[in-house]
N, C-alpha and C positions, 0 to 999 in steps of 0.2 A: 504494500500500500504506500502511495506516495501522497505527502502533504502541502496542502496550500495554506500560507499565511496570509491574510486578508488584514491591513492599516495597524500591522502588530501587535494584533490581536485576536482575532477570528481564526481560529486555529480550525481545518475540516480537512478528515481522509480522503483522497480520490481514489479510486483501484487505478494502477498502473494501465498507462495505455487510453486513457479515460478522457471525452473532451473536458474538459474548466467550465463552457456555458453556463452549465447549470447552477455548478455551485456557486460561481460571480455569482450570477442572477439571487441568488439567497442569501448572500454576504452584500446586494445592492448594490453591484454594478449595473446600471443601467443598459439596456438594449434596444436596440430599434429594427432592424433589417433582419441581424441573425446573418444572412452574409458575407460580411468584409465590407459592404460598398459602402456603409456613412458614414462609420467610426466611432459611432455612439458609445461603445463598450473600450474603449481603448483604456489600458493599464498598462500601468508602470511597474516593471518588473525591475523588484529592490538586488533580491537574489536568486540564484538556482536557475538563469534562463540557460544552460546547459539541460536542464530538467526538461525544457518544454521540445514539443516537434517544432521542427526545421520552419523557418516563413513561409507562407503560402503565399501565390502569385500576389490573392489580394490583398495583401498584407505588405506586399514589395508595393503594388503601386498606390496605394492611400499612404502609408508610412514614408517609403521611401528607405534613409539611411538605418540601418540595422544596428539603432541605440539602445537605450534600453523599453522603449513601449513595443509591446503586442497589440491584437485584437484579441479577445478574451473568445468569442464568436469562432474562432479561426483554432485555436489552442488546442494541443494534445499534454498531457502531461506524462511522461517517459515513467518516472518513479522521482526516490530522493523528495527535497523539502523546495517547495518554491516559497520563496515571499511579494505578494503584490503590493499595491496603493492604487486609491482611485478617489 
């Protein structure tokens, strides 16, 4: 089981391999599309973005430079501890 930290606090298991969607969405990241295209869900990944899947196309062209925000919408989580903000 791999974990998400939500504003260093919200501590939630995902199962490996698991998109993030959901549990953002209940730790209150906001969503709109569920896509990639708006960006509604964008997070800032504090730690463990080794943890997450690779960028997805839509995530290359709304984001652009591969800093540290994801789309939360787009997210896989590998295993290991990610920490977000939002």
């Amino acid at each position: 089981m791999a974990k998400l930290i939500a504003n260093n606090e919200d501590e939630v298991e995902v199962a490996d391999g698991e998109r993030i969607k959901d549990v953002c969405e209940e730790l209150g990241v906001p969503f709109a599309c569920e896509e990639g295209i708006c960006g509604t869900c964008v997070i800032e990944v504090n730690e463990g973005m080794e943890n997450l899947s690779e960028f997805t196309e839509e995530e290359e062209d709304f984001i652009g430079d591969r800093g540290t925000e994801r789309l939360a919408c787009q997210c896989r989580i590998k295993g290991g501890c990610v920490k977000i903000s939002f």
